[in-house]
Structure formats: C-alpha cells, structure tokens
C-alpha positions in Angstrom: 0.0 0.0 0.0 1.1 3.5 -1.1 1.5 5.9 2.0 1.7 9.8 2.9 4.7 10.4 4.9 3.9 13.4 6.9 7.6 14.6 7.8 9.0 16.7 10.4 11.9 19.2 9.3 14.5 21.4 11.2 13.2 24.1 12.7 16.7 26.3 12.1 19.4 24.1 12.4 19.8 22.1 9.5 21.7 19.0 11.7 18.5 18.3 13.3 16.9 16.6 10.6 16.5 12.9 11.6 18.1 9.6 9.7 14.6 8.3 8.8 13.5 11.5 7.8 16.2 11.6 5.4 15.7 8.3 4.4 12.1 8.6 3.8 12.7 12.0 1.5 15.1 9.6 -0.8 12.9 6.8 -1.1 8.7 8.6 -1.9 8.2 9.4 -5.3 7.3 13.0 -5.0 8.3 15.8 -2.1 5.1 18.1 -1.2 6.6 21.5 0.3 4.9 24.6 1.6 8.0 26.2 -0.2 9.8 24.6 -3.2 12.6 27.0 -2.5 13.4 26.6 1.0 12.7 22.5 0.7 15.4 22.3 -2.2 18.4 23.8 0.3 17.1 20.9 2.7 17.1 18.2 0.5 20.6 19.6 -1.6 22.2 19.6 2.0 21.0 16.1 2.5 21.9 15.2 -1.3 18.3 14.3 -1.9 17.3 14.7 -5.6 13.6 13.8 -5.1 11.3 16.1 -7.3 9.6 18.7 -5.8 6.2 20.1 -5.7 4.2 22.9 -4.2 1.7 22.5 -1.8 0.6 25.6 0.6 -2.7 26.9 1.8 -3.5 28.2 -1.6 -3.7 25.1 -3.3 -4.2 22.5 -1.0 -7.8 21.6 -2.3 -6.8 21.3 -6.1 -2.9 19.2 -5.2 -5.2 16.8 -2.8 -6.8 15.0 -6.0 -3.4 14.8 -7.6 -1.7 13.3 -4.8 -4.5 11.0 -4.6 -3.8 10.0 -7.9 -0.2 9.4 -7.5 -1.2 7.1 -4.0 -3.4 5.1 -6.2 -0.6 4.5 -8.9 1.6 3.3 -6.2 4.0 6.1 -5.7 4.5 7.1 -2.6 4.4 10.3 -1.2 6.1 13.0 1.5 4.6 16.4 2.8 7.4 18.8 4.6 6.7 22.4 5.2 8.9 24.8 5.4 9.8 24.2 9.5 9.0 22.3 12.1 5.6 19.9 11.7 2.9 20.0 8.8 0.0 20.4 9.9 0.8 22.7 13.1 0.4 26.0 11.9 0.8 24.8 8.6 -0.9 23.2 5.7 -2.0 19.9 5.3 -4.4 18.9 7.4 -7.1 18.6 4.4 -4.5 16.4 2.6 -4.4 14.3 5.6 -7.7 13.7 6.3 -8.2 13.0 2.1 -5.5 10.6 2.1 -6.3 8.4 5.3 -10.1 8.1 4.3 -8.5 7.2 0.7 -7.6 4.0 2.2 -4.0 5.0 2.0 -1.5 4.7 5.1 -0.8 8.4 6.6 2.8 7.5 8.5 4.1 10.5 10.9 8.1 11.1 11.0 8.3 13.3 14.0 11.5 15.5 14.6 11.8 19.2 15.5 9.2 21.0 16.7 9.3 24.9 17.7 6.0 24.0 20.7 8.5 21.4 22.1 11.5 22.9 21.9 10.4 26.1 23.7 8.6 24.2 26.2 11.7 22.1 27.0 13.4 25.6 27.8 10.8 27.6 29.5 11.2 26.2 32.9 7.9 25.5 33.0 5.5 22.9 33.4 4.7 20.5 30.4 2.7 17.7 32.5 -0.4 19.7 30.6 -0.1 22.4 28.2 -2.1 24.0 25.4 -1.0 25.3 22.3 -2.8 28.5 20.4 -0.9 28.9 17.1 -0.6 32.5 15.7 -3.9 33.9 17.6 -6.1 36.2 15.1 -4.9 39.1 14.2 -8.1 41.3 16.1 -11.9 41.2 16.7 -13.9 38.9 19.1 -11.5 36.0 18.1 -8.3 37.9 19.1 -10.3 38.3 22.3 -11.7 34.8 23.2 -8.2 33.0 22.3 -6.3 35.6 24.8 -9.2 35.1 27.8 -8.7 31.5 26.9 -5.0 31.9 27.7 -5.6 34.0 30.7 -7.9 31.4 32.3 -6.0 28.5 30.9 -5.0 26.1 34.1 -2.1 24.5 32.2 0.6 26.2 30.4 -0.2 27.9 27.3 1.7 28.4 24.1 1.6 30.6 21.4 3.2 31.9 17.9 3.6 35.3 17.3 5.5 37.3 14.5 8.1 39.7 15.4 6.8 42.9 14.5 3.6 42.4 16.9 5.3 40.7 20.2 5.2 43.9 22.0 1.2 44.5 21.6 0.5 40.7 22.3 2.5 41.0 25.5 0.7 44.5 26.6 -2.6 42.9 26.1 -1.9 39.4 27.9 -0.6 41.9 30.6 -4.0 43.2 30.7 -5.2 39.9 31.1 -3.1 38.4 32.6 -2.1 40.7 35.3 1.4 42.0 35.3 3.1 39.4 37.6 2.1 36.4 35.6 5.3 34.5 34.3 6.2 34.3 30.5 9.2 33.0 28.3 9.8 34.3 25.0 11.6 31.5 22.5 13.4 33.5 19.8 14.9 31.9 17.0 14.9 28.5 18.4 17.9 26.5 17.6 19.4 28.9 15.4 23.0 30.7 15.9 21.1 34.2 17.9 18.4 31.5 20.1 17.3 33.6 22.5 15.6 33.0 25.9 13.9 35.9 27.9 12.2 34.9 31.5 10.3 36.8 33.8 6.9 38.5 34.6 4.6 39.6 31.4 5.7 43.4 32.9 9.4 42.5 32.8 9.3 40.6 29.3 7.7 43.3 27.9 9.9 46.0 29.2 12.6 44.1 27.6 11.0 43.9 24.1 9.8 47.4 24.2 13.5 48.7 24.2 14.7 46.0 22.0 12.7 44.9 19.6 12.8 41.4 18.0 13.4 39.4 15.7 13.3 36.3 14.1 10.3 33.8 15.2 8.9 33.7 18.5 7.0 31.3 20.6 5.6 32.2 23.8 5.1 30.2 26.9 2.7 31.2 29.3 2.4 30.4 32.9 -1.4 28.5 33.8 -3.2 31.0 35.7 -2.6 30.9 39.7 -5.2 28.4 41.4 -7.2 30.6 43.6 -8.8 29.0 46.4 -13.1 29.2 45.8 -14.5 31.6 48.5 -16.8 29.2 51.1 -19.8 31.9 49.9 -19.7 31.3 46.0 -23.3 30.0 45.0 -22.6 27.7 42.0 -26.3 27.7 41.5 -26.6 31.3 41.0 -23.7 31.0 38.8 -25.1 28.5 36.6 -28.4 29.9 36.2 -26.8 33.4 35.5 -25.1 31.7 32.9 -27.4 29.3 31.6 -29.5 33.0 30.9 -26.8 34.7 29.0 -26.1 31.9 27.4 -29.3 31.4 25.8 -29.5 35.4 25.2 -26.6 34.3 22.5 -23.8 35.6 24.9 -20.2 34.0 24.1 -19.1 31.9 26.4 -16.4 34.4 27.2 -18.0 37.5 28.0 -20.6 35.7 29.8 -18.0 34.4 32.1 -16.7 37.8 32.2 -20.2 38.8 33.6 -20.9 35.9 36.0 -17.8 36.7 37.5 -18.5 40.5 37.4 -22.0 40.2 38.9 -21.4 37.4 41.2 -18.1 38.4 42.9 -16.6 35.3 42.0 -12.9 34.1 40.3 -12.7 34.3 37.0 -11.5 30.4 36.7 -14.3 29.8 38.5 -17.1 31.7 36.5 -15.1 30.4 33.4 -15.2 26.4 34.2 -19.2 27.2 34.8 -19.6 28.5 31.9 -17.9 26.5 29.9 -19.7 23.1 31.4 -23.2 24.5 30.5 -21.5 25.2 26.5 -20.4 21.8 25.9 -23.0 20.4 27.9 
C-alpha cells in the first residue's frame, strides 16, 4: 500500500533533521513543500534529488486530488513544510484527512518541533499544556483565544511574528495581570536562540526597548489556582449563565459577567460556563 509520509523538518538548524526523515525523502516518489525553494536547500544539504512540488494553503484543495492519484498509482508520497511539523500552523491537514479516508496509510516522522523545543526551555511545566498557534490578528477571536489563555489552568503556548510581540504582550498583561510569568523563545535552535524569562511586565519592558526578531514562541504560565470563596453559590452561577447563554452571549464574556456580577474568580465563572456550552 502507497503511504503519505507526513515529515517533520529542522526548525533552524539544519543538523536536526532525523536519519529516517532523510531516508524517507530519498525513497517517496514526489516531495510536497509549503516552499519549493526553501525545501530544495534541505534536500541539496542532505543530497536528496527527489522532485519537488508545491503544496501551501492556496492550493491544498486542487494538489489533494493529484496526490490522490499518485497514492493510487503506487507512488508514494512525502509532505514537509517549510519548518518544524505539517500540519501545526501549517498546511496539510485537508491532505491528511483526504489521504487516510482514501484508504491510504498516513505514516508521521516526528523531529523538531518549535512548541516542544520552547517548552523544554521555558522552565515551566509541560505535564499539561495547550498550544494557540498565531492567535487572530483582532476582533472577538483575538479576544476569546487571549481570555482562553488567561484562564487556561495548564501552560499555554503561542506563535507570534516579530513585529507584533510587544502589543501581544501588553494585552496578555491586561489579562493576565502583570506578575504572571512568560518565556519568550526566539529563534529557536538557530546561531542568535534567544531566551527571555520573567513576569509579562518584565518581558515586555525588555521587548519594548529592544525589539525582535526572528520567530517567537511564547510560553505562558497557567493561571494561579485561587482557592473558591466558602460563599460562592454555583447555583446562581449556573443559572446566571445558563440566561446569557441562551440570550446568545459568548461563552467568554458571559464568564466575564458571571464573574463580574457574582463576585466570584474568574477560573471559576469560566469552568461554569464552559460546562453548561459543551453540555
């Protein structure tokens, strides 16, 4: 059976690549990169001469029936983008999903990843952790995903481009409250990697007199555990929420509200909520 290898590639450093990822590049048929042009110094380093073809968020939908074709002929097939895992933050998930209920085998080659990596160097805890991706760019989205992060009880991690660090940090101060600890990951395994821990006041005084560059991953500290006050009334809570809820209230600023009218943590106001919406 013809298989999709789903393949993991360095992040920066170009020695991270794995053997079998190597191997598996000179043995498929055809190469699948986000990038042709940043693939092809990859595969020249590793002396691969595999043909390349494109395969990015543009035209996902129209290379999915070709590489469905090539499956079917036998040839087998490799999807790289252009750092790190396809798939997170990337393309490829439609191609995925296509292939495996194709009938064809979908095999993962894991290898550097930019969530891992900067979680391995935060310091902090990775027993649970969720990961964000780039969060949207403004509106009601920007919002929920940031109160998510706020109220998250694990650790949280994001991606966020250079150039708008600084405003993510000032408004995940405002969330977050100033003391809340945060590690910046800059250019993760590259020649200028770059650490910066502290509080979300300290890391961005930091950034806002030198500003970055190069990628950035941000690890967030889970929101302190508060102890629930002996008077909360979960009842009232629900049923405040159960109201706004039904009034067509986001789950978000209704938790905002419940904790506003109520008196009561935010965690707590948020993990009521949140049980009646996915009730």
């Amino acid at each position: 059976m013809s298989s999709l290898y789903v393949v993991s590639t360095p992040i920066g450093n170009l020695s991270d690549v794995t053997l079998r990822a190597r191997e598996v590049l000179a043995d498929v048929g055809v190469v699948l990169a986000e990038d042709t042009r940043r693939s092809r110094i990859l595969l020249e380093h590793l002396s691969v001469a595999t043909p390349l073809r494109s395969l990015h968020k543009h035209n996902e939908a129209e290379r999915t029936g070709e590489v469905l074709g090539l499956l079917d002929s036998g040839t087998d097939v490799a999807l790289v983008s252009d750092a790190g895992s396809p798939v997170v933050s990337d393309p490829g998930a439609r191609l995925v999903k296509a292939v495996a209920e194709g009938g064809h085998r979908v095999v993962p080659v894991p290898g550097a990843s930019a969530v891992l990596a900067a979680l391995m160097g935060s310091g902090m805890s990775g027993d649970r952790f969720c990961f964000f991706g780039f969060p949207p760019r403004k509106g009601r989205e920007r919002t929920e995903v940031l109160e998510r992060v706020a109220a998250a009880e694990e650790t949280t991690i994001l991606f966020e481009s250079p150039e708008r660090l600084v405003v993510l940090l000032e408004e995940l101060e405002g969330l977050c409250g100033p003391d809340r600890r945060v590690v910046s990951a800059r250019e993760l395994t590259k020649l200028h990697e770059e650490f910066e821990r502290g509080t979300m006041a300290e890391v961005l005084g930091y950034y806002r007199e030198h500003p970055p560059r190069g990628e950035v991953t941000l690890v967030v500290a889970a929101a302190p555990v508060r102890e629930e006050p002996d008077e909360v009334d979960e009842g009232a809570a629900r049923a405040l929420a159960r109201v706004l809820l039904d009034e067509g209230v986001k789950p978000s600023r209704a938790s905002r509200e419940v904790a506003r009218r109520l008196g009561i943590p935010r965690n707590t106001a948020y993990r009521i909520v949140h049980s009646l919406d996915e009730a």
